[in-house]
One Martini backbone bead per residue (centre of mass of N, CA, C, O) as a GRO file, in nm:
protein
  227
    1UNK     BB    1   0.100   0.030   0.016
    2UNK     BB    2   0.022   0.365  -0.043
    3UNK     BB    3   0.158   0.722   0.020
    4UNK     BB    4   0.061   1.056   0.020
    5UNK     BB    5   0.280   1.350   0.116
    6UNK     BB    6   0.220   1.657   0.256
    7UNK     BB    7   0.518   1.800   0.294
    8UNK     BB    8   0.661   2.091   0.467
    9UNK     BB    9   0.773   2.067   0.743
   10UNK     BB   10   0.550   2.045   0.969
   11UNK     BB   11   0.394   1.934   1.218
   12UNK     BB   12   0.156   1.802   1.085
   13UNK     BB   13   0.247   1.665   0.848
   14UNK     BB   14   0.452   1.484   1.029
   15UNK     BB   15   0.217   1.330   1.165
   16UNK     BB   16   0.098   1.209   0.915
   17UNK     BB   17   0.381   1.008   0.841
   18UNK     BB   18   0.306   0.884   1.121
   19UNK     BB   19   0.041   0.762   1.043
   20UNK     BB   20   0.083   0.644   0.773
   21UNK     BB   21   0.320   0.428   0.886
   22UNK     BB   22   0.158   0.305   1.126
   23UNK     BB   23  -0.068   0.194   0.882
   24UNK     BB   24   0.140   0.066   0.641
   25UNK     BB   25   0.291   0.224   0.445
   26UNK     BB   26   0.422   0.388   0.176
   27UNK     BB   27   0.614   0.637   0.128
   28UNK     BB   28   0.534   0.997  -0.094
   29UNK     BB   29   0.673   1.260  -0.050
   30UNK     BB   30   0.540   1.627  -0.094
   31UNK     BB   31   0.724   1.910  -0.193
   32UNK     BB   32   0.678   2.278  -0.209
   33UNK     BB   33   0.860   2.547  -0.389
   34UNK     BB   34   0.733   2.906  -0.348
   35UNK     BB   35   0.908   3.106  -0.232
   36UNK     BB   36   0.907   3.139   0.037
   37UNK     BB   37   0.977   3.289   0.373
   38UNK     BB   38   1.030   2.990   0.481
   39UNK     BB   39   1.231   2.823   0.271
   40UNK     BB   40   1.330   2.572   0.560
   41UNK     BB   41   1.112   2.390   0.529
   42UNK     BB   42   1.205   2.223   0.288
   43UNK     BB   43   1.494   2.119   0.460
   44UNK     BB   44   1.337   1.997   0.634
   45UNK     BB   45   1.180   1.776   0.475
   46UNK     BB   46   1.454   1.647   0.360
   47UNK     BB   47   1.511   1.534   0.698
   48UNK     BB   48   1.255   1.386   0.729
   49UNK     BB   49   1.268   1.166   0.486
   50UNK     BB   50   1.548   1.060   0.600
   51UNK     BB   51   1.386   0.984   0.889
   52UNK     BB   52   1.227   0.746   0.706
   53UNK     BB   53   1.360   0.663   0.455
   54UNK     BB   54   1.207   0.833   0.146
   55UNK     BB   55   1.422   1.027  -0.028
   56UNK     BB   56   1.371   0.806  -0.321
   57UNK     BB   57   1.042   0.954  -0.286
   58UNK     BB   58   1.117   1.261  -0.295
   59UNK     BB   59   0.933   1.548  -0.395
   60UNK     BB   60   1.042   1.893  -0.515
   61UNK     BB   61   0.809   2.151  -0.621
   62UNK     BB   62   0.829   2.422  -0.844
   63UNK     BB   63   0.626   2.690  -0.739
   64UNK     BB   64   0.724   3.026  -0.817
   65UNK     BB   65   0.479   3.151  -0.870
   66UNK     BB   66   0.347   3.281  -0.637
   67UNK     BB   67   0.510   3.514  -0.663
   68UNK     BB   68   0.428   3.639  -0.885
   69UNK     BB   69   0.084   3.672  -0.780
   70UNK     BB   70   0.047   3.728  -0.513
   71UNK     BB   71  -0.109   3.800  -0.194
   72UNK     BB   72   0.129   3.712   0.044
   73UNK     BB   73   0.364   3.723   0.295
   74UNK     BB   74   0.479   3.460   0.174
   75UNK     BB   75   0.543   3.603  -0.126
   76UNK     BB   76   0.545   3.873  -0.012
   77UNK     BB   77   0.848   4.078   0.081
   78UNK     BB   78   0.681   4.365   0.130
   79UNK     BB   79   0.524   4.227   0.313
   80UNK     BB   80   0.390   4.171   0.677
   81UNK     BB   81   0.366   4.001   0.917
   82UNK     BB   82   0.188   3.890   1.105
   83UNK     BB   83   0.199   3.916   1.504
   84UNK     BB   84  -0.124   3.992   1.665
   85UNK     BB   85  -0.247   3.713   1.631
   86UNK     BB   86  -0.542   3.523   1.646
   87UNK     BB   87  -0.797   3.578   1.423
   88UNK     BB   88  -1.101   3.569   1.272
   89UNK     BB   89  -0.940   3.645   1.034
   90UNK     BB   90  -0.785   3.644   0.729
   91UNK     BB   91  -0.477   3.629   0.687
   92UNK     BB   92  -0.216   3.727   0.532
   93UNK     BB   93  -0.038   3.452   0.485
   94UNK     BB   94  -0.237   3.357   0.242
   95UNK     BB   95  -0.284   3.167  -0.009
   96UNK     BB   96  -0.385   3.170  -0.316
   97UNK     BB   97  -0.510   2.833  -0.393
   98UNK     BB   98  -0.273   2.609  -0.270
   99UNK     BB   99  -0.413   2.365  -0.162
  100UNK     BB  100  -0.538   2.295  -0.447
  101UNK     BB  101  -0.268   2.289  -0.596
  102UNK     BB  102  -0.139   2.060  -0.415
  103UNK     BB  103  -0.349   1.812  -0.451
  104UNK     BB  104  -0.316   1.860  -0.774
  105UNK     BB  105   0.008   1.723  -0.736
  106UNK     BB  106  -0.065   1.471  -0.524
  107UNK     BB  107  -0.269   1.341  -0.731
  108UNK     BB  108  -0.052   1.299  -0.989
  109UNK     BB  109   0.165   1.116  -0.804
  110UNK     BB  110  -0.046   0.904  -0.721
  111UNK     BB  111  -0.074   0.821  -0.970
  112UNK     BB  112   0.251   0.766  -1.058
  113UNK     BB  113   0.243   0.532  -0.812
  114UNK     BB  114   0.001   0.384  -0.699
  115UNK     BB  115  -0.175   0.593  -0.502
  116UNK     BB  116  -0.477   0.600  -0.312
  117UNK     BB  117  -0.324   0.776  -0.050
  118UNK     BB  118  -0.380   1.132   0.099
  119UNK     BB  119  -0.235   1.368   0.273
  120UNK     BB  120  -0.322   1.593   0.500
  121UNK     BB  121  -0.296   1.845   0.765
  122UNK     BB  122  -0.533   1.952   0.821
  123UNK     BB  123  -0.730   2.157   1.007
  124UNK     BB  124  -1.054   2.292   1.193
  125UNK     BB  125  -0.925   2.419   1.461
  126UNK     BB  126  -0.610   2.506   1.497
  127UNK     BB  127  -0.628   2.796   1.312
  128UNK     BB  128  -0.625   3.059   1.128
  129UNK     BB  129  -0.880   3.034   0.862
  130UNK     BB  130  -0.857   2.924   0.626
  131UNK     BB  131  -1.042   2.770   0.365
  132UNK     BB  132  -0.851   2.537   0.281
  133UNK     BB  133  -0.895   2.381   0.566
  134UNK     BB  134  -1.175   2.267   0.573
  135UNK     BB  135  -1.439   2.019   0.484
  136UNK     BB  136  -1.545   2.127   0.232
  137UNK     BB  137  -1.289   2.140   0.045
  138UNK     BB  138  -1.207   1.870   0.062
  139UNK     BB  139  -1.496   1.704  -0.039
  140UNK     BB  140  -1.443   1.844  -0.297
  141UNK     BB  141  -1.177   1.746  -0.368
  142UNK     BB  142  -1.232   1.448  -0.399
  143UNK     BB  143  -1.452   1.454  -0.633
  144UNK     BB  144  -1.251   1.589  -0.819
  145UNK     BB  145  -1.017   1.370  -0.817
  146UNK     BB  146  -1.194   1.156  -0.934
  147UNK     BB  147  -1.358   1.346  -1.200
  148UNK     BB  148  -0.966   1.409  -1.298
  149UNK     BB  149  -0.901   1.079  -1.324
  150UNK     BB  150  -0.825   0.768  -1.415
  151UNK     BB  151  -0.840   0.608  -1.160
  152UNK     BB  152  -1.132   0.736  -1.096
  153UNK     BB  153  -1.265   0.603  -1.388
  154UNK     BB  154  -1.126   0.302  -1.375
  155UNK     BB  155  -1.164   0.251  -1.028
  156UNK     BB  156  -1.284   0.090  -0.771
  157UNK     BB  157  -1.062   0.228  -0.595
  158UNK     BB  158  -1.024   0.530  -0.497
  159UNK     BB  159  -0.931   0.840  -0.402
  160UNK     BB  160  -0.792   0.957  -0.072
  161UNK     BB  161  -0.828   1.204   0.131
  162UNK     BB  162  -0.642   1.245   0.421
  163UNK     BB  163  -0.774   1.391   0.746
  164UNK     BB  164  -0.635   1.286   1.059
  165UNK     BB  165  -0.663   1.635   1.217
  166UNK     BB  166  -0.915   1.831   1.116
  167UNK     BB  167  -1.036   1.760   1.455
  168UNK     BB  168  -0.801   1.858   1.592
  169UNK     BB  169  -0.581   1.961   1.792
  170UNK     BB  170  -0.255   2.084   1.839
  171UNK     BB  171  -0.218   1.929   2.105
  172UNK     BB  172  -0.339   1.611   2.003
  173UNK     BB  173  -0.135   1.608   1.772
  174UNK     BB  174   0.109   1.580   1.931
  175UNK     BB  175   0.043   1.344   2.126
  176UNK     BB  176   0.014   1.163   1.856
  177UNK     BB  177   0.308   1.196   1.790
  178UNK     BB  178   0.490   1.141   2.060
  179UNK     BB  179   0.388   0.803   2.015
  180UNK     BB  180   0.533   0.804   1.727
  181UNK     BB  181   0.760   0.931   1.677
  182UNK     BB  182   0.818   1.213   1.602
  183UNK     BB  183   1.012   1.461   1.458
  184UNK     BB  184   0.988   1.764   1.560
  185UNK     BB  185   1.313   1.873   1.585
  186UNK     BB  186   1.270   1.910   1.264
  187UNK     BB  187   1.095   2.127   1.229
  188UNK     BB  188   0.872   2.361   1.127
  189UNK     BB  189   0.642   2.724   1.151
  190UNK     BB  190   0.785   2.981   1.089
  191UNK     BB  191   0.688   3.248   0.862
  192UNK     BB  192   1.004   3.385   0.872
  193UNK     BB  193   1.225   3.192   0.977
  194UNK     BB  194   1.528   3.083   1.006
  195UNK     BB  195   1.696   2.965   1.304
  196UNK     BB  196   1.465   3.103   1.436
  197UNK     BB  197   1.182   3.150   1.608
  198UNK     BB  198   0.952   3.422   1.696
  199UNK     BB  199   0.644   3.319   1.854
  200UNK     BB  200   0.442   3.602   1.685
  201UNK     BB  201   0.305   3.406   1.487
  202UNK     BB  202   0.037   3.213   1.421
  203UNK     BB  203   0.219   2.962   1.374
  204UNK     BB  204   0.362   3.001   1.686
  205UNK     BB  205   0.164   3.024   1.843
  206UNK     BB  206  -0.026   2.747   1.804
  207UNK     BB  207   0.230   2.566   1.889
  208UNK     BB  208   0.263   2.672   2.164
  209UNK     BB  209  -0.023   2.594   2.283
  210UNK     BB  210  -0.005   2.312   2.237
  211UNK     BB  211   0.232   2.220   2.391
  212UNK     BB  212   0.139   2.329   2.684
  213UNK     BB  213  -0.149   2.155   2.672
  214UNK     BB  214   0.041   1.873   2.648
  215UNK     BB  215   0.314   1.870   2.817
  216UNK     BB  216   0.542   1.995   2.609
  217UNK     BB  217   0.855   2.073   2.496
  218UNK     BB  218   0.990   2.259   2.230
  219UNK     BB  219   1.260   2.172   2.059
  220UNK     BB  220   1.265   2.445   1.933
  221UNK     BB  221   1.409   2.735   1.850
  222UNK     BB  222   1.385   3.075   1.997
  223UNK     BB  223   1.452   3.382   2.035
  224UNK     BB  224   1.278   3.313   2.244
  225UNK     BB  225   1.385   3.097   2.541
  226UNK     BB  226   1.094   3.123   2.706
  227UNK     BB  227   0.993   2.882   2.533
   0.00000   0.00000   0.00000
């Protein structure tokens, strides 16, 4: 049995690597390069593919373009990262179309290596508020991704989305990693990247809440020690 996983090098994606691994699959990790402002996620992702033995698995696709596109401050680095916390608005941080886009590449891969199970870390509890995290994007993605290929109209099992963090706290996903030995020291979250995390984008302050309310401390280095 085969999965893809969406691999971002971050704490969720790299939780369902363990939870696909668990399952018995044989990992097919796909990493996707869009100039991000964080694009040090990359590298975390392939010492994570190679912390599972999978890296003559591991693809890395550049798609230069969403800088070109812009309307990110992850990709747009002319714009300032939110710093000010997680509200209910949707953060300038968005990427427009992103995870769209990642799963309609990573159910490509999943054709071409003979992948039933497509993973994708995605969370519809902590979360920025992004549109494409939601259940009915997945729900909707799932139905297309089967009416617009070959295995999905000519086989009698379908593609399969799998979102097992979607209904979790980013708590509960620590809690199932650290079962797991999931490599969280591997990881990054941090959207401005570097050597240290900010601590004070919408991902670095779910991060910490998660670990904090999990009460496990953070592996990862933070500019603020006291992380």
């Amino acid at each position: 049995m085969k999965a893809v996983i969406v691999l971002s090098g971050g704490l969720d994606s790299t939780t369902c690597m363990g939870i696909a691994k668990a399952a018995g699959y044989q990992l097919y990790p796909i990493t996707f390069h869009y100039e991000q402002r964080h694009e040090c996620e990359v590298e975390c992702a392939r010492k994570i593919a190679e912390y599972y033995g999978v890296s003559k698995h591991h693809r890395i696709v550049n798609l230069s373009f969403f800088q070109q596109l812009g309307g990110s401050s992850l990709t747009d680095k002319t714009e300032s990262v939110q710093t000010d916390g997680v509200t209910d608005d949707i953060p300038n941080t968005y990427v427009p179309a992103r995870n769209m886009i990642f799963l309609s590449l990573a159910t490509a891969y999943a054709e071409v290596v003979g992948a039933k199970k497509i993973y994708t870390g995605v969370s519809a509890v902590d979360y920025s508020g992004y549109p494409d995290c939601r259940p009915e994007f997945i729900e909707s993605m799932s139905e297309t991704i089967n009416l617009a290929t070959k295995v999905g109209v000519t086989s009698e099992e379908k593609l399969s989305i799998e979102t097992p963090l979607i209904q979790l706290s980013k708590a509960d996903t620590i809690k199932r990693g650290v079962e797991l030995q999931v490599p969280f020291h591997l990881t990054t979250s941090c959207y401005l990247g570097g050597n240290a995390a900010c601590g004070m984008c919408d991902s670095c302050r779910l991060r910490l809440k998660g670990f904090a309310e999990a009460g496990y401390k953070d592996p990862i280095h933070y500019q603020n020690e006291s992380y």
